[in-house]
N, C-alpha and C positions, 0 to 999 in steps of 0.2 A: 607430575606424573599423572595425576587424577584426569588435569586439562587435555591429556593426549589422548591419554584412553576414551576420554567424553569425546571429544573430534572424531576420533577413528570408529568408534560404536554408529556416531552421528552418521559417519562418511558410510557404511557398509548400510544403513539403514534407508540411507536418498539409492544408493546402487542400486538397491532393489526396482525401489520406482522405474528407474530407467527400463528394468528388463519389461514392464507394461506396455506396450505398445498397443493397445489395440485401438485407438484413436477414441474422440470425443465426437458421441455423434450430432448431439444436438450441435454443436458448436459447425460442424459438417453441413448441415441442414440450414443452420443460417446464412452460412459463406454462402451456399449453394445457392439462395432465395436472393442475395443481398442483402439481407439484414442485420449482418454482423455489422454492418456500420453505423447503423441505429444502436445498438448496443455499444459501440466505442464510444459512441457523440453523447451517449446516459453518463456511462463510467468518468466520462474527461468533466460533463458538466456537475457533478457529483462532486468530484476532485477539485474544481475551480472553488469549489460554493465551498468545502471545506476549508481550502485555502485559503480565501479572500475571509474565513469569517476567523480562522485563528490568527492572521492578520490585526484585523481590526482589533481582538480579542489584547494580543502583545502589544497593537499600539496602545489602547487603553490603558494596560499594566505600566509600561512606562511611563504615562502623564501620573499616574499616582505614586509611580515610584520615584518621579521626580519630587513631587508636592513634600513627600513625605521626608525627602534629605532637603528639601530645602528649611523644615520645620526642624530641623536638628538645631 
């Protein structure tokens, strides 16, 4: 009962947001310029270099976690 009431509080709480409309201007201003795609091409390469490094990071973890059950 707790979990519905928390969803339903949560749901009337986002509705609100919706009724905001009045746009984002900077974001306006970049479309407007073309430079919202400098800004995508940060955000994607941001996201890569994250990825690629928690990658590396879980292959890591597994060679030890291998090492480690093979010493059992």
């Amino acid at each position: 009962m707790k979990k519905v009431l928390f969803s339903l509080l949560l749901m009337l709480a986002t509705m609100q947001l919706f009724a905001q409309d009045n746009g984002v201007e900077m974001a306006d201003k970049l479309r407007s310029d073309g430079k919202i795609y400098v800004v995508v091409v940060c955000i994607v390469i941001i996201l890569v270099g994250l990825l690629a490094y928690l990658f590396s990071i879980d292959k890591r973890l597994k060679k030890i976690e291998k090492e480690n059950t093979g010493k059992n």
